[in-house]
ZAMARGU-4260 file (C-alpha; in steps of 0.2 Angstrom, whole numbers, plus 5000, padded with zeros to 4 digits):
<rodrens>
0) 3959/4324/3993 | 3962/4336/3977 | 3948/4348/3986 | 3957/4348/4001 | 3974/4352/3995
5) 3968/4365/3986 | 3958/4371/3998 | 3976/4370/4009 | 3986/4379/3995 | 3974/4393/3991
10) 3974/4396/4012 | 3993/4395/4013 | 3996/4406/4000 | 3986/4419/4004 | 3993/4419/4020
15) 4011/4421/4013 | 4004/4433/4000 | 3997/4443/4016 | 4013/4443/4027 | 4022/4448/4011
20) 4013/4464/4011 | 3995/4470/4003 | 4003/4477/3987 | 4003/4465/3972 | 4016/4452/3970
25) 4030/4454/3955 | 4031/4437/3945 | 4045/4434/3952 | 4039/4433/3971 | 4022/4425/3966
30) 4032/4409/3960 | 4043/4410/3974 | 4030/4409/3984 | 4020/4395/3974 | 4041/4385/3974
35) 4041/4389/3992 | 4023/4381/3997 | 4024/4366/3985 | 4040/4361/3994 | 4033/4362/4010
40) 4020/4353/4003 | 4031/4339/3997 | 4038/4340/4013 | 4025/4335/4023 | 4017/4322/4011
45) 4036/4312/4012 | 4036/4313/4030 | 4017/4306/4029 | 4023/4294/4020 | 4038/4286/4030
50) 4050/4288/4018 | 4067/4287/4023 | 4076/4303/4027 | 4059/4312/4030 | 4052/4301/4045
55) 4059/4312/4058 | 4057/4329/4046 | 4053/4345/4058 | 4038/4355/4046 | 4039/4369/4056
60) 4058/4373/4052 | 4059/4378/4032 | 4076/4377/4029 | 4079/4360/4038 | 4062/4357/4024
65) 4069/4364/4009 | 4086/4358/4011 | 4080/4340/4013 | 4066/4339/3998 | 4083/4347/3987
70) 4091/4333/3990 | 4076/4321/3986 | 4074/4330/3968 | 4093/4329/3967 | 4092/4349/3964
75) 4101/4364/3971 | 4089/4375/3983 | 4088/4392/3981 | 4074/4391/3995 | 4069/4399/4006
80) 4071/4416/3999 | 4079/4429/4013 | 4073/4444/4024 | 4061/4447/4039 | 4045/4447/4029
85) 4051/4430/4021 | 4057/4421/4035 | 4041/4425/4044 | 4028/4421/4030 | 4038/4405/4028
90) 4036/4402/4047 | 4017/4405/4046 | 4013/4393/4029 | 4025/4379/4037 | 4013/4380/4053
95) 4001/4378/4043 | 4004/4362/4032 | 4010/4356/4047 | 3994/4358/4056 | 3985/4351/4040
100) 3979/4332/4042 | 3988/4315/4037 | 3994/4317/4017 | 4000/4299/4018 | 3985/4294/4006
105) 3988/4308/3993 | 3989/4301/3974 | 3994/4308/3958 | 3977/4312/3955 | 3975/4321/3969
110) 3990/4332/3963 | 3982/4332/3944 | 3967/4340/3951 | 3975/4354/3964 | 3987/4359/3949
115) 3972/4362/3935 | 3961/4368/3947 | 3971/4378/3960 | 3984/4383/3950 | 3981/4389/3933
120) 3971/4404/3930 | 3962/4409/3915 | 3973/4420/3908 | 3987/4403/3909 | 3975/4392/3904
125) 3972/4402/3889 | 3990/4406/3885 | 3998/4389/3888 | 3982/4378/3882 | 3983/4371/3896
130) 3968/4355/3898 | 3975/4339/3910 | 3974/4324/3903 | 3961/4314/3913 | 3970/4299/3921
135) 3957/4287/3915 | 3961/4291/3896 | 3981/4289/3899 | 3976/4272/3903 | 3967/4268/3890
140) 3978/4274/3879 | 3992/4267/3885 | 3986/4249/3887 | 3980/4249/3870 | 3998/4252/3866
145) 4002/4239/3877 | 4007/4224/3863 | 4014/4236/3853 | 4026/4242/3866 | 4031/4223/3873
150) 4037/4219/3855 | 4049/4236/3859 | 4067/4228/3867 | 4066/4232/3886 | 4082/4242/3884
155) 4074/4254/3873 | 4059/4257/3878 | 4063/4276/3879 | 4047/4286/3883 | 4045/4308/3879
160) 4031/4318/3884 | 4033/4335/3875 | 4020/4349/3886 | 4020/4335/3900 | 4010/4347/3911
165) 4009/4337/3928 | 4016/4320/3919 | 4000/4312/3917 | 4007/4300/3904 | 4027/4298/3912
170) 4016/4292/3928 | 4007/4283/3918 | 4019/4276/3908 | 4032/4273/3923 | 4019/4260/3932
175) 4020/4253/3913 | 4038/4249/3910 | 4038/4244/3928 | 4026/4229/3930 | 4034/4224/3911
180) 4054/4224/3917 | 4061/4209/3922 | 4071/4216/3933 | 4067/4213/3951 | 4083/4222/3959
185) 4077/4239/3968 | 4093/4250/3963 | 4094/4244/3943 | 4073/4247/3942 | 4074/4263/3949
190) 4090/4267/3937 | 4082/4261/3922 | 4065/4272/3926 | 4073/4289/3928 | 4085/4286/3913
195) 4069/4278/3902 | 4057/4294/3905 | 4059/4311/3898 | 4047/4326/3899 | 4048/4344/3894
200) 4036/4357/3901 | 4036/4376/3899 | 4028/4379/3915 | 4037/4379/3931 | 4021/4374/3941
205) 4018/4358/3934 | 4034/4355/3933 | 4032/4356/3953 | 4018/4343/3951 | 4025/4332/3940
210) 4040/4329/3950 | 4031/4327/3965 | 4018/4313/3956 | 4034/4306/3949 | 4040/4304/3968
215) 4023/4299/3973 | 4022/4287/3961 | 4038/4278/3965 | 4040/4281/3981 | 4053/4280/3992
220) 4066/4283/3980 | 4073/4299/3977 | 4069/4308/3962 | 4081/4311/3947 | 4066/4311/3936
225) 4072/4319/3918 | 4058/4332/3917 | 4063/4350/3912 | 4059/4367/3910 | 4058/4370/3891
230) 4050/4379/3879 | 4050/4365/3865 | 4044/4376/3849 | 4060/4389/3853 | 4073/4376/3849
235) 4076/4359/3841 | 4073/4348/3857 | 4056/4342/3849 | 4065/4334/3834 | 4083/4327/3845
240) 4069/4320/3859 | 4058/4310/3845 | 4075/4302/3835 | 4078/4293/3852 | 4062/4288/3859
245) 4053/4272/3855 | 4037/4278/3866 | 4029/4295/3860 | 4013/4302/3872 | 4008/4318/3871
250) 3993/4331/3874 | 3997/4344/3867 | 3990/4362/3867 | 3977/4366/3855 | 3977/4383/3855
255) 3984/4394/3839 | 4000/4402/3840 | 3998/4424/3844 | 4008/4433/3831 | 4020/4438/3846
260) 4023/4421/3848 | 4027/4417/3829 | 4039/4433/3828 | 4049/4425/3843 | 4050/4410/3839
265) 4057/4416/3819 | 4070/4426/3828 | 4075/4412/3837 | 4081/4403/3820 | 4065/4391/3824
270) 4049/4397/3813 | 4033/4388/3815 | 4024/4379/3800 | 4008/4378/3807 | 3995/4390/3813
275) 3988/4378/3829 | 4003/4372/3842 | 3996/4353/3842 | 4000/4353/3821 | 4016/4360/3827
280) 4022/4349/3837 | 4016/4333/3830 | 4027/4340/3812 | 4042/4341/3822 | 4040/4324/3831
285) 4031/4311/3820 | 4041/4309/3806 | 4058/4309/3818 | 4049/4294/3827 | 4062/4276/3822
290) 4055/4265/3813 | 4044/4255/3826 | 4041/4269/3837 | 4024/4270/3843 | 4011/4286/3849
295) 3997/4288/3859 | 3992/4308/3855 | 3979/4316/3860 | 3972/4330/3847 | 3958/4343/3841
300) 3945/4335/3831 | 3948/4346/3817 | 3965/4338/3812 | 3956/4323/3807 | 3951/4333/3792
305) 3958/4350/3791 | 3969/4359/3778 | 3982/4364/3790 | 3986/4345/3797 | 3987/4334/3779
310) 4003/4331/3779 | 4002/4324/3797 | 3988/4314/3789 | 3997/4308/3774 | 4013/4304/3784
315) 4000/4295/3798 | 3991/4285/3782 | 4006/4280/3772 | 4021/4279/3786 | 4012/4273/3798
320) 4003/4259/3806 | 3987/4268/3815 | 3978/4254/3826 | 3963/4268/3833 | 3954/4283/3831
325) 3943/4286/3845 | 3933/4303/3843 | 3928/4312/3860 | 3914/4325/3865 | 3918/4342/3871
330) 3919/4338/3889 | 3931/4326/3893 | 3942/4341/3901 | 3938/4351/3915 | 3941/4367/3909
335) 3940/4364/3889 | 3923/4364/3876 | 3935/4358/3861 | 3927/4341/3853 | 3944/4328/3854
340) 3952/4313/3847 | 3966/4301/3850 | 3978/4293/3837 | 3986/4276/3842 | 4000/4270/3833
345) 4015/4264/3825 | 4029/4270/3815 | 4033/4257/3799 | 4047/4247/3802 | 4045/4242/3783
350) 4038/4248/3767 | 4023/4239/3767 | 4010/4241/3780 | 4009/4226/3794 | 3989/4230/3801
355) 3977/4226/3789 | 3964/4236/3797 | 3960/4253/3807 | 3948/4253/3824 | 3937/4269/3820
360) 3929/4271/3839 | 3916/4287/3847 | 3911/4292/3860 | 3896/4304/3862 | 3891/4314/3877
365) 3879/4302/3884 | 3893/4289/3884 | 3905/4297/3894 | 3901/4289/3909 | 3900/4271/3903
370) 3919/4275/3895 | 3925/4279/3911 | 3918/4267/3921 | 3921/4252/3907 | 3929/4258/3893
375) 3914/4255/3883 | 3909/4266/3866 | 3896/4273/3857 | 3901/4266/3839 | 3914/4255/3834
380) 3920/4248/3819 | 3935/4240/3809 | 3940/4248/3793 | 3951/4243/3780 | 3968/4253/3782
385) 3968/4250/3761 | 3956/4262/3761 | 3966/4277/3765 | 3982/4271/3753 | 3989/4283/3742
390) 3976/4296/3746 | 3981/4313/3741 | 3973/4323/3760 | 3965/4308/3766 | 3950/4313/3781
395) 3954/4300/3795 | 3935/4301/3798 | 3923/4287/3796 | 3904/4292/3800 | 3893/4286/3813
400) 3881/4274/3801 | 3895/4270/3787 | 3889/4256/3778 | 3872/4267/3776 | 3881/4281/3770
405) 3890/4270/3759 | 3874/4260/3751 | 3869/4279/3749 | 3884/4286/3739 | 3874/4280/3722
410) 3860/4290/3726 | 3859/4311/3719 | 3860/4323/3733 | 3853/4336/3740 | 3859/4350/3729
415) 3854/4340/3715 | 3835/4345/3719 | 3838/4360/3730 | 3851/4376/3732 | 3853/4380/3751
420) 3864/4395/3756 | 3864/4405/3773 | 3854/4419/3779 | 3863/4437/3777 | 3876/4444/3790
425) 3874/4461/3798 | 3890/4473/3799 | 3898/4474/3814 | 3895/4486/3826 | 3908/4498/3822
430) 3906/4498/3804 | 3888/4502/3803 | 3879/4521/3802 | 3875/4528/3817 | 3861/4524/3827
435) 3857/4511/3816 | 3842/4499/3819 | 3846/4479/3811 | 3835/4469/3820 | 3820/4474/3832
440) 3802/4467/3842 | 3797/4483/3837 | 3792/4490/3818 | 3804/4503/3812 | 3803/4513/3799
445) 3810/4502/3783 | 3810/4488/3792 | 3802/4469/3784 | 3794/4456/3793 | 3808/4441/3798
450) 3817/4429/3808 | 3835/4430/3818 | 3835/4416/3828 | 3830/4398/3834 | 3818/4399/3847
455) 3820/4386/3859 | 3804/4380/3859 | 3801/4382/3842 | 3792/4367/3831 | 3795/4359/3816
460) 3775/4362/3807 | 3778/4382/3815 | 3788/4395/3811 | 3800/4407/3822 | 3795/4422/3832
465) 3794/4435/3819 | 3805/4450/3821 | 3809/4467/3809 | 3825/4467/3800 | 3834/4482/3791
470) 3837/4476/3773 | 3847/4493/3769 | 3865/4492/3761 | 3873/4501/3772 | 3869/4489/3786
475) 3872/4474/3778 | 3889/4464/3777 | 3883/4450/3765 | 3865/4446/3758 | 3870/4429/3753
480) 3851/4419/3753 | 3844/4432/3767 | 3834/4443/3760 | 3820/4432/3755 | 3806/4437/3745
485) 3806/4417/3739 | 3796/4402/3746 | 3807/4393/3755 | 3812/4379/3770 | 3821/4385/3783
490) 3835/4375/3793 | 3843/4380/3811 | 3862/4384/3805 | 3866/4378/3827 | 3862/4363/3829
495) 3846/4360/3841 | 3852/4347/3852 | 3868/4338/3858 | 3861/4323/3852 | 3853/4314/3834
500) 3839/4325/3834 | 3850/4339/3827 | 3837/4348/3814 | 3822/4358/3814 | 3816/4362/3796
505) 3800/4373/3793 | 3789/4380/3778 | 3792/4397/3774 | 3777/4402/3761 | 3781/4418/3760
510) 3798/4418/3758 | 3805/4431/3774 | 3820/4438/3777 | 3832/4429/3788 | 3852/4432/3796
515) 3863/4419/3798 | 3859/4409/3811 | 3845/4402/3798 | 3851/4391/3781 | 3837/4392/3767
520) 3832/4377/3756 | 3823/4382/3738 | 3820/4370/3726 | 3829/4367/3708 | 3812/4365/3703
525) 3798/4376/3705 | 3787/4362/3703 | 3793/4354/3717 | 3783/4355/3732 | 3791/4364/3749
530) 3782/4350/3760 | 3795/4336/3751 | 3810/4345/3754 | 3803/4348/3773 | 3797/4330/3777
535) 3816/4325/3769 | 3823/4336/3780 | 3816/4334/3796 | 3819/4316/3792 | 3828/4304/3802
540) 3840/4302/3788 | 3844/4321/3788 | 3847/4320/3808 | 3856/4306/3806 | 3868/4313/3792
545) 3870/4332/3801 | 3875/4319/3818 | 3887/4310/3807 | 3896/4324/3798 | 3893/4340/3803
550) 3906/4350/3817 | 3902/4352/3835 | 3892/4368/3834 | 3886/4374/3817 | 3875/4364/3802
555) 3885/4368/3787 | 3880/4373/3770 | 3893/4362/3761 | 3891/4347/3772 | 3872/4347/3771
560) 3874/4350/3748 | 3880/4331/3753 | 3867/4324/3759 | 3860/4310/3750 | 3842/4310/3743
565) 3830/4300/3736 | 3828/4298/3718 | 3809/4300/3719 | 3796/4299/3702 | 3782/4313/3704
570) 3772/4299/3712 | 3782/4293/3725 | 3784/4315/3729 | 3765/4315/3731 | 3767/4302/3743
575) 3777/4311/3754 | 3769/4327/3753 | 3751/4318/3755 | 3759/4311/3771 | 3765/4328/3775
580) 3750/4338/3773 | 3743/4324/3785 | 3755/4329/3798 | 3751/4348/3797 | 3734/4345/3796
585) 3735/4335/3812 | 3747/4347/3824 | 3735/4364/3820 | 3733/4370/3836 | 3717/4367/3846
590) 3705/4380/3846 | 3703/4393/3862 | 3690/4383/3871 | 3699/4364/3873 | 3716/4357/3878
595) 3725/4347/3865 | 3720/4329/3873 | 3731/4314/3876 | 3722/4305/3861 | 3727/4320/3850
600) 3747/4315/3854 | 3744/4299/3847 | 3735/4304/3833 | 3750/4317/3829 | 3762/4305/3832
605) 3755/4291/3821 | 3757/4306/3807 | 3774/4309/3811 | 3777/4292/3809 | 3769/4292/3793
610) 3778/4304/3787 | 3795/4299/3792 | 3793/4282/3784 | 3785/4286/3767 | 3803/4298/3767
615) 3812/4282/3774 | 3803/4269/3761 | 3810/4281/3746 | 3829/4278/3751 | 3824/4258/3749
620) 3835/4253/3762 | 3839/4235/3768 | 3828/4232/3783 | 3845/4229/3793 | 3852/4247/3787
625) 3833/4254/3792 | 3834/4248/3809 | 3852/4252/3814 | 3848/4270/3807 | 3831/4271/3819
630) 3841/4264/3835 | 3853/4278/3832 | 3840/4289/3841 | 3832/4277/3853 | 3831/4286/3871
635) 3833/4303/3864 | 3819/4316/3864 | 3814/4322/3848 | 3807/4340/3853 | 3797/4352/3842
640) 3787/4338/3833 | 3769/4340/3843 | 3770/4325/3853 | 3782/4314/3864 | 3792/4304/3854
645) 3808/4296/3862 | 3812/4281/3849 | 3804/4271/3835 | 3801/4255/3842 | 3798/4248/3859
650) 3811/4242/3868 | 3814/4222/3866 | 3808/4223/3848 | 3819/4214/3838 | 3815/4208/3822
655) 3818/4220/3806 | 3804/4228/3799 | 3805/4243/3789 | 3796/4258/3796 | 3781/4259/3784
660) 3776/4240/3783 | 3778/4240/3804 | 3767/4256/3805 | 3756/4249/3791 | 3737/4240/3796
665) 3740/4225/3788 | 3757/4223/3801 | 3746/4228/3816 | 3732/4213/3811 | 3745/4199/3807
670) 3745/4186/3819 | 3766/4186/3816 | 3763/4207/3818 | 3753/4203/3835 | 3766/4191/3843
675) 3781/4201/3837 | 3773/4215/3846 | 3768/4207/3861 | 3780/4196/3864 | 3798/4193/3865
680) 3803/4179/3852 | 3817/4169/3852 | 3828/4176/3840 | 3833/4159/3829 | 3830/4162/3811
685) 3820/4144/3813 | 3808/4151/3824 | 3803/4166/3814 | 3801/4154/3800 | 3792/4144/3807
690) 3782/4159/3812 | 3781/4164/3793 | 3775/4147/3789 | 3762/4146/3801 | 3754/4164/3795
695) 3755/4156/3777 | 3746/4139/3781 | 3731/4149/3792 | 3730/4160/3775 | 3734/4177/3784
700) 3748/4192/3779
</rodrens>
């Protein structure tokens, strides 16, 4: 239904536009003409709908229309705009939604969609930050409020939506506070909805939309709805708004302020604390909340830990009581790559803090549908709120994986055995010597053999495609670790995948020169061998950690310093390296005169294996601790490594083993190792006991 009204809009429109004359539109007539076709609009989907005082509506005559839906918002007109070009565009665009087909099925998200996708172009999208809030997320969010805002007296259950867009959440929120009244007289409901709802929106379009889904939503009654035109950082309604409301729902803009705008608004008496317009508003709202108050905002993941937002943090970890963090991959809006979260909340009625503990909830990429569909999530755990008491900056991040993380916090890390810095950085185009020659397929005079980039189909025991970079001065912004000349690994600095499998490290003997899309690992030590830091890099643990910590995009230098490593005696490093070697020797390439065979990606696989769990039996994990971080990347390609390789164990396999002793011979022979991997067993302790015993009594492993 969004696709047709769209498609209904854009026609009618352009036919307006067209009758109007070729030449371009000023503002002002383009949102008359938008005003003008979203009232016939809402015409026609009232008459549709039999509601009173629209049943007998005539489409075709744009006053009688305009006059009729003025008085169902409770507005003055000012439609239709006057002269012979108007009157017979407005003739023409009523014919038109008058000839369109039954609207008497339209939703609010239906509307939702036309507004995001029909209206709002680019250039608004970019200036307003504007990103609709999917209607499956407002209901989750609200319903996980929905305890909270019971215990709220129904009389003061006032909700505010600051940058309401379409009203997403006062729709939302409306069908809420309806099927929780007690009221069951018509006229008092309908009183209490319009004088419990308030949203403010700067742009007059949505503001069309939201009081039509308003209308829709609560349909037949007239409108009233308390929704206005407003810019909300140019005055003080933010903080008057929060100090009366009890329900707080937002979705703010992400985007940073322009300099124009902070100039403005500094003029105006109101100047902005913040760089980003979400920080902004959540300063001027939060704290302003009452005591009992409760949130539901959605954010940019970079406030969980960012600079700019810890004093939202510190009022959110020591004012507040937070119920959930649930994080969000990039795509849960239409039109928007920024990687999400939602805060759910509270504001302290007392001192102390009444929840004991927080709901740390993600959802990755691949589990977006199941979200939707269920509400179901990636990774979820309870933390103690006592956790984040009395922190100076607290991060309200927990990491996929935590209790391992946690078990590994007494291990050294990697910089203890390794500096890492990134590849060097090129001047920009304007700042560098004329006709000058940075990176290049082709030798050029001065130029040394290198790397610039992550092949996509580059592998792990390879290298990248070589190219010739300039090392001259004049060309170079910053050498940082670049310019090479020392053995080293190399490590992507973008991330290789959306999912676990996130690194690709490789040997770099000779030490090339490399720009910054590479990160270079050397050791401390020059005794240490390059295949150690390689196999503990290409690791499952290193995969796991960059999936757990590191940004949407990039692998960084300072995250990856943290990651934990094992504290390994020179034997247990020649281990590793043995198992390493193996796995080099192993993916060679065939030679010229036979294919690599299907037994050979066995063979390779076994090695990678290997390897992997000589690294894994260093760390001395639990075998619980093991297997959750293994099933982590079960049903996710591992690319690059010689061999198809999709998880560690088959499905069904239940029991935990670690990797080297499930890999290992002696596991393979046991009869407990045969049935184990065979069969299914129950999973009663007693049976695998039992099991144990009867291995023990026969005399076998």
């Amino acid at each position: 239904m969004g696709q047709q009204l769209s498609q209904l809009v854009v026609r009618v429109v352009e036919q307006m536009t067209g009758d109007l004359g070729r030449r371009p539109l000023s503002d002002t007539q383009a949102r008359k003409v938008f005003k003008c076709v979203f009232w016939l609009l809402a015409g026609k989907i009232l008459r549709d709908k039999r509601v009173p005082k629209f049943v007998k509506l005539d489409l075709s005559e744009p006053t009688g229309v305009f006059t009729r839906v003025a008085e169902h918002y409770g507005v003055a007109s000012g439609l239709p705009p006057n002269g012979p070009r108007w009157n017979a565009a407005l003739t023409d665009a009523a014919q038109g939604i008058q000839s369109f087909a039954s609207l008497a099925n339209v939703s609010t998200e239906a509307l939702a969609y036309l507004y995001e996708n029909t209206l709002v172009d680019r250039a608004v999208r970019k200036q307003l930050g504007t990103h609709s809030t999917p209607g499956y997320l407002v209901d989750y969010m609200l319903w996980q409020l929905a305890a909270w805002i019971e215990e709220i007296p129904e009389k003061d259950r006032y909700v505010f939506e600051p940058a309401c867009g379409h009203g997403a959440f006062l729709v939302g929120a409306m069908r809420m506070l309806r099927l929780m009244m007690g009221e069951t007289d018509d006229t008092r409901r309908r009183q209490y909805l319009r004088t419990h709802l308030r949203g403010i929106e700067v742009d007059e379009f949505a503001l069309e939309i939201a009081k039509l889904s308003l209308t829709l939503a609560d349909t037949p009654n007239p409108n009233g709805w308390r929704v206005s035109s407003e810019d909300m950082f140019s005055s003080d309604i933010l903080t008057c708004e929060a100090g009366k409301a009890r329900i707080l729902l937002a979705n703010p803009p992400h985007e940073r302020f322009a300099a124009a705008d902070r100039i403005r608004y500094e003029k105006a008496g109101f100047e902005l604390s913040a760089r980003t317009k979400a920080v902004e508003m959540l300063a001027r709202t939060l704290p302003h909340l009452p005591p009992g108050a409760v949130f539901g905002v959605v954010v940019p993941q970079g406030m969980l830990h960012s600079k700019e937002a810890t004093s939202i943090r510190e009022f959110l970890a020591n004012k507040c009581d937070l119920s959930e963090v649930c994080l969000f991959p990039d795509k849960i809006f239409s039109f928007s790559d920024m990687e999400t979260a939602i805060f759910l909340g509270r504001r302290r009625k007392l001192q102390r803090a009444t929840v004991a503990s927080i709901r740390f909830r993600r959802v990755r990429e691949s589990g977006m549908e199941a979200f939707k569909e269920k509400y179901a999530v990636n990774w979820d755990r309870l933390v103690s709120r006592a956790r984040f008491d009395n922190t100076r900056n607290p991060r309200l991040t927990v990491p996929e994986w935590d209790e391992g993380w946690s078990y590994l916090s007494r291990h050294d890390t990697l910089r203890s055995i390794a500096t890492m810095g990134q590849g060097l950085f090129y001047k920009g185009a304007p700042s560098l010597p004329m006709d000058a020659i940075t990176v290049s397929t082709c030798r050029f005079a001065g130029a040394v053999p290198g790397f610039d980039e992550v092949n996509r189909d580059l592998c792990i025991y390879g290298l990248p495609l070589r190219k010739w970079l300039n090392l001259d001065s004049s060309v170079i912004d910053r050498e940082v670790t670049g310019t090479g000349r020392i053995p080293q690994v190399l490590l992507n600095y973008a991330r290789v995948s959306r999912g676990p499998w996130r690194l690709k490290a490789m040997i770099d003997v000779d030490g090339h020169a490399v720009t910054s899309r590479f990160l270079t690992v050397r050791p401390v030590d020059p005794g240490t061998p390059l295949e150690f830091l390689w196999a503990i890099l290409n690791s499952p643990l290193a995969n796991a950690f960059a999936y757990a910590h590191s940004m949407k995009r990039n692998i960084l230098t300072g995250t990856m310093r943290r990651m934990p490593v094992p504290n390994a005696s020179p034997r247990d490093v020649q281990r590793v390296v043995d198992a390493a070697r193996g796995y080099l020797a192993v993916t060679k390439e065939p030679d010229a005169y036979r294919l690599r065979a299907e037994s050979d990606e066995d063979v390779v696989r076994q090695a990678l294996l290997h390897m992997d769990a000589e690294v894994l039996r260093l760390y001395d994990l639990p075998p619980r601790l093991e297997r959750e971080l293994l099933d982590l990347f079960a049903g996710h390609e591992r690319k690059g490594v010689g061999c198809g390789f999709d998880r560690y164990f088959p499905d069904g396999f239940t029991p935990y083993v670690p990797l080297h002793e499930y890999i290992s011979d002696e596991y393979r022979r046991s009869t407990v190792g045969e049935v184990l991997k065979r069969f299914k067993p129950a999973e009663s302790p007693e049976v695998l006991v039992a099991l144990r015993h009867a291995a023990d009594a026969f005399g076998e492993e």
